[in-house]
N, C-alpha and C positions, 0 to 999 in steps of 0.2 A: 463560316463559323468554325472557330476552333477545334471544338468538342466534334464537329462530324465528321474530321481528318479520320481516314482509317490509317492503319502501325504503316502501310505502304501503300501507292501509287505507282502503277505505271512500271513495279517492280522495284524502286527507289524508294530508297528511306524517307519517311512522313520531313524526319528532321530538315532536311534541304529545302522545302518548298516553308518554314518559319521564317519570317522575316524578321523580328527579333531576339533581343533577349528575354522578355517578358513573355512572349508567345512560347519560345523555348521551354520557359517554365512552367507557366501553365499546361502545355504541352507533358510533360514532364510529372507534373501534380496528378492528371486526368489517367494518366496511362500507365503510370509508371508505382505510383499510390495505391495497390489493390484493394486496400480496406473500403475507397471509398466508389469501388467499381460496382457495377450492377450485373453481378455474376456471380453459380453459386461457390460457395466457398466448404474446403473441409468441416467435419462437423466439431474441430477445433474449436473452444472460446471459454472466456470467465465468464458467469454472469456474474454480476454486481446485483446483490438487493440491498436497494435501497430503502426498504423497509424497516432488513434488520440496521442498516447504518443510522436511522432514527432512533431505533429501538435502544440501542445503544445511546448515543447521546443523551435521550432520555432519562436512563438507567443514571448516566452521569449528575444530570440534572438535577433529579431527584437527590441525590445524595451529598447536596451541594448547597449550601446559605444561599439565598436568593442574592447577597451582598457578596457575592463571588461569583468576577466573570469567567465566562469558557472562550479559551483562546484553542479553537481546532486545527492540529500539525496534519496539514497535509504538504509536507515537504515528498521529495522522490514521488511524483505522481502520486502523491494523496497514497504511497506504500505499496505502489502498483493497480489501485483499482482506478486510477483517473480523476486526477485533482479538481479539474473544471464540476464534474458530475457530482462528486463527491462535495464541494466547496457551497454548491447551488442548493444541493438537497439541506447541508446545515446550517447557509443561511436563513433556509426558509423557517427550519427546526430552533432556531433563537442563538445560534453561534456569535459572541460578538466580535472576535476577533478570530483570526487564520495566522499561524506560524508557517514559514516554509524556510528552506535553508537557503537559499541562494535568491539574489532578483531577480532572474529572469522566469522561476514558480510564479514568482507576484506578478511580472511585469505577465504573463499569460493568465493568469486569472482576473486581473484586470480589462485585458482585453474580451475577455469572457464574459464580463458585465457583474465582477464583484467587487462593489462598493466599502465592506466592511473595511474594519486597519488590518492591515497586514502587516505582518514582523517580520525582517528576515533574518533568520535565528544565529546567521554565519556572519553577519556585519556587509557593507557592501565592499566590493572587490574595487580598486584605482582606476577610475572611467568609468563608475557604473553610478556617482552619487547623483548625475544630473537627473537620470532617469529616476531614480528610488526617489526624488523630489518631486517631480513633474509627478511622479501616478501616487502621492500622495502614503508611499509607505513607511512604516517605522522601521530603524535598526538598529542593530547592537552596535556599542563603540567599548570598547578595550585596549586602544593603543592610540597613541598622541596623534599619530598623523590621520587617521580617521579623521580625530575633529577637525582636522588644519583640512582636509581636503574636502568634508563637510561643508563643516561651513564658508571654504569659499564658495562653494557651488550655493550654498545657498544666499546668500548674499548677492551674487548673478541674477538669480531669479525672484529675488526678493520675498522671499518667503523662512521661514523658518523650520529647521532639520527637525523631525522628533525622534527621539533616542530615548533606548535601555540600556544603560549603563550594566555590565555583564561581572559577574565578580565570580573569582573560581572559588569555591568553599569546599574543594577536597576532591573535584574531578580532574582534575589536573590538565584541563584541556583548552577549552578558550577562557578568556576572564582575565579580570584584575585579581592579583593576590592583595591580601589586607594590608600588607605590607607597603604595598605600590599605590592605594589606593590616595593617600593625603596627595602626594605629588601632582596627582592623575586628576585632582579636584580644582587645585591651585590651577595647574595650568589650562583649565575647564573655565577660566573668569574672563581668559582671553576672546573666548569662540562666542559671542552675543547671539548668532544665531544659529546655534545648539540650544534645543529644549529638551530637556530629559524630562521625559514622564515615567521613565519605570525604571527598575533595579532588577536582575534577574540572576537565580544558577542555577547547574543544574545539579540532581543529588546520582548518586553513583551506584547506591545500594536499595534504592525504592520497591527495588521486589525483595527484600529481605526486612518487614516494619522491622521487627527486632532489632538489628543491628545498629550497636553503638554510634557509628559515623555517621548515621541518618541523624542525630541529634547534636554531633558535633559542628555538620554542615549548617541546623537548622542554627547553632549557634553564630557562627565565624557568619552567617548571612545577616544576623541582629545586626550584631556590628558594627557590618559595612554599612547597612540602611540607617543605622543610629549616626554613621560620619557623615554620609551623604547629608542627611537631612543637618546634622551642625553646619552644614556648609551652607547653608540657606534654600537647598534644594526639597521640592516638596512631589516626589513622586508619587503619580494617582497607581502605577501599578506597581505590584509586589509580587513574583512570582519566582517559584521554585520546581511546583510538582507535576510533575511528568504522572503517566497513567497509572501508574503504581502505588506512586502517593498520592493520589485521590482517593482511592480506596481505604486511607487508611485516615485515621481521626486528623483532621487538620492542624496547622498552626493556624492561631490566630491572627499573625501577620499576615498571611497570604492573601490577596485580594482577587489573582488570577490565578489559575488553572491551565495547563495545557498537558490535555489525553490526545495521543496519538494511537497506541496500536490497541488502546480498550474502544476506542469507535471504530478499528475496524475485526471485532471482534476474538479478538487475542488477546490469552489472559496474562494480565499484568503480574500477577503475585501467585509464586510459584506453587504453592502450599495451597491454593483455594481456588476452587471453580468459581465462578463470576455467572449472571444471568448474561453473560454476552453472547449476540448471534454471531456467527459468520459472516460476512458479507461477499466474501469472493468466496465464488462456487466453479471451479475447472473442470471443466468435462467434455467428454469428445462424445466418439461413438465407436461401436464395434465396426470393424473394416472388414472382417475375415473371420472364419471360425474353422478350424479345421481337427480329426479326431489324431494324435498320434499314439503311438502302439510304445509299449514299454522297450526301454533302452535308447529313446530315439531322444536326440539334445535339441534343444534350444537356443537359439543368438549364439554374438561372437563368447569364444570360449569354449562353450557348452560348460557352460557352470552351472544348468540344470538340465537331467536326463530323467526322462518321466518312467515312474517306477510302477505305472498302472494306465489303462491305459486313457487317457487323457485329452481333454477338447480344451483346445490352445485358442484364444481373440486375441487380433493383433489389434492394435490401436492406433490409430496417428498422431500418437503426441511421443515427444524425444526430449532427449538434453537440450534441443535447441529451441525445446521454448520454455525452459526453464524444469520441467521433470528431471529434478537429477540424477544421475548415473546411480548417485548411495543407496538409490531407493531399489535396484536392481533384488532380483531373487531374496523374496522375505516380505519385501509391504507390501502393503493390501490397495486397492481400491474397491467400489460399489459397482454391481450392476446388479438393478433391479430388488435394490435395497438388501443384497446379500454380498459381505464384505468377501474381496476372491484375491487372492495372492498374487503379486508379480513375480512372474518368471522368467531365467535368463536374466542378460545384461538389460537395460535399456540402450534403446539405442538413438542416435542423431533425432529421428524422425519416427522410429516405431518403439511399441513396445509389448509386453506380449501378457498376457495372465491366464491365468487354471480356472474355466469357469464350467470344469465338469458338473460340478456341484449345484449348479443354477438353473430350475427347473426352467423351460422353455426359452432358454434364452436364446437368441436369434442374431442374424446380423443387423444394424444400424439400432440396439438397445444403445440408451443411454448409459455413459461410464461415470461416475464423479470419479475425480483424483485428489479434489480436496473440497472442503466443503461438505453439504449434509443434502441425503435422499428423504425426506419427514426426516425419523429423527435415527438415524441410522449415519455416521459422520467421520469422517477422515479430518482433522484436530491440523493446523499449521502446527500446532504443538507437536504432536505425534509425528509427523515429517521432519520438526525440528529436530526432535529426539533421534531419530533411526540416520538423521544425516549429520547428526555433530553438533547443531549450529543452534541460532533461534527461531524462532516464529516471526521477527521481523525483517530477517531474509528470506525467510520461503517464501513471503507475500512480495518482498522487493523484486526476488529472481525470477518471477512467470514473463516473460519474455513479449517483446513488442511485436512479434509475429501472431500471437495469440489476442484474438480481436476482444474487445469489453463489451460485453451486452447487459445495457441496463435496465431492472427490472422495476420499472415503478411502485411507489408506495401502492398496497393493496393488490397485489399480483397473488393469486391463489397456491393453495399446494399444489405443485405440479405431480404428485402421485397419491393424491386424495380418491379413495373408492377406490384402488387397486386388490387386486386379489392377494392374500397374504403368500408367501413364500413358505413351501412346504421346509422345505430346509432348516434355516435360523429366524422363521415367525414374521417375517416382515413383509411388507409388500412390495409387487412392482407388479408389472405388463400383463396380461393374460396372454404367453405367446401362443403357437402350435407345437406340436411336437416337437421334440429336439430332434429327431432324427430326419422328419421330412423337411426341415431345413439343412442337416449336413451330410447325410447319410451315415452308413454305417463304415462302424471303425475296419 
């Protein structure tokens, strides 16, 4: 059997004694794949609750005409938490449709055993319409040879393409302009097996309700859906609003929805906290605890030299699983629900923080770096913030080396009955001494 080859034989590499290419790979899958080895691993990982990613949905739900559907973007691995897990839990939750960007998202959630439509938000790429046919998915058309490669393929298979005709109303990115669109219609009579069911844009400013071009967009989108339909076209779906603009009073054109970074707990509109949970939770564990003595630096640079004297935990998480370097000397993480500053640089693989402060803390205490302790929380926001960027790249950037651990619906507080933290009131562990774990400084 395969799986019982040990890495060597006889001194000689396992490789040699494969007789094909398939055993190669398999070979290759079993041994070479660690996530899915039976050994233990760093205390590295996201968890995923899947709780709060109901909860969420929900939240959407509720806020939503029963006569408005939810089409759920889990493009980029469902934003890093695992599209397949992520796709499953809100089919179960009344999802009716899945956005992703590209086919090959689809063409794996498909294989994964999800039935619903799925859109692909980027149009299909030259060689890819057979497939986007055969598993049955919708996509965007915005340029003439689309339909012309479209519907030959589909004509091949004798089936019919279904398509969202894409119009840009002031994002300046994919789409028909209104300008282009009569042309784009005309020569749409040609392609029989082209069905357009829906009309789509995107808006540019949806975390800002106030702003004027959110109403310009909602306009220039009338429009097009008023030509389209002169043309004899009778699209079932009508969709503009991205997470941001759900939140906010609807139009009443819009018949679909698509929230992506408010299901995965990231707030859409910059001005207002939202009941959204977190759903990706990053945490390792303490590796090392050691005391050092004032003037003595830390990580490359020494761009922190502890001014008193100081109990340093390293971590095993780095830039290289997505903890970015920005976050170096100044942000904070949790251990044991008492927020502790990093210090020094971050590095590749380590990283270091000040947990003098944290009555009993020990080694192998749990760390969050992003995500919530109960209700004690490191915000993607607040990461966005301290590193430049958004909230929907700190959830992109946690890195494939970083395993997902999913927490099923109804999974408990994991720090429920904890003793509170003499320090800043929270709770966590009841260690032992601090000192009979590190000694003295």
């Amino acid at each position: 059997m395969v799986q019982e080859i040990p890495f060597h034989q006889g001194g000689e590499s396992v490789l040699t004694d494969l007789e094909s290419p398939f055993l190669l790979y398999v070979y290759l899958t079993l041994y070479l794949s660690y996530p899915t080895m039976h050994y233990a691993h760093r205390p590295t990982r996201v968890e995923i609750d899947l709780a709060a990613l109901r909860h969420n949905y929900m939240q959407l739900r509720r806020r939503t005409s029963t006569d408005v559907d939810i089409m759920a973007v889990v493009k980029a691995d469902a934003y890093g938490h695992g599209a397949v897990f992520v796709a499953q839990t809100l089919q179960d939750a009344g999802a009716s449709m899945f956005g992703v960007a590209i086919a090959e998202e689809g063409l794996a959630l498909r294989r994964a055993g999800i039935m619903k439509p799925i859109l692909v938000l980027g149009g299909a790429w030259p060689g890819q319409e057979d497939i986007v046919l055969a598993e049955g998915m919708h996509t965007t058309v915005f340029e003439y040879d689309q339909l012309e490669r479209l519907n030959s393929a589909a004509r091949r298979q004798g089936r019919r393409c279904t398509c969202h005709i894409k119009l840009d109303t002031g994002m300046g990115r994919l789409g028909l302009q209104l300008e282009d669109l009569p042309g784009f219609l005309a020569h749409l009579r040609h392609f029989p097996y082209i069905d357009i069911v829906g009309v789509m844009s995107h808006m540019a400013l949806a975390d800002e309700p106030e702003h004027p071009h959110n109403a310009t967009q909602m306009e220039v989108f009338a429009r097009g859906v008023e030509q389209i339909r002169a043309a004899g076209l009778t699209p079932r779906y009508l969709h503009s609003y991205n997470s941001a603009a759900s939140f906010v009073p609807p139009s009443s054109m819009c018949n679909l929805m698509r929230p992506g970074i408010a299901l995965y707990g990231g707030q859409p509109l910059a001005a207002t906290r939202l009941d959204l949970h977190p759903v990706m939770n990053f945490r390792t564990q303490i590796a090392h605890l050691k005391w050092l003595p004032p003037g003595r630096g830390v990580s490359y640079g020494q761009h922190f030299t502890a001014t008193r004297p100081t109990l340093v935990a390293s971590i095993p998480v780095g830039y290289a699983d997505g903890y970015n370097r920005l976050l170096s000397n100044g942000f904070h993480a949790i251990v044991n629900k008492c927020k502790v500053p990093v210090i020094g640089k971050v590095c590749m693989d380590w990283t270091m923080l000040d947990v003098t402060e944290v009555p009993g803390v020990a080694a192998y205490d749990d760390v969050t770096l992003l995500g919530c302790e109960g209700d004690v929380c490191v915000y993607a926001e607040d990461w966005a913030e301290r590193i430049g960027t958004i909230s929907y790249e700190v959830m992109c950037q946690v890195s494939k080396r970083v395993p997902r651990v999913y927490l099923p619906v109804g999974t408990p507080d994991r720090t429920e009955g904890t003793p509170e933290c003499e320090v800043c009131g929270h709770r966590g562990e009841d260690k032992s001494a601090l000192q009979e774990q590190v000694g003295d400084v």
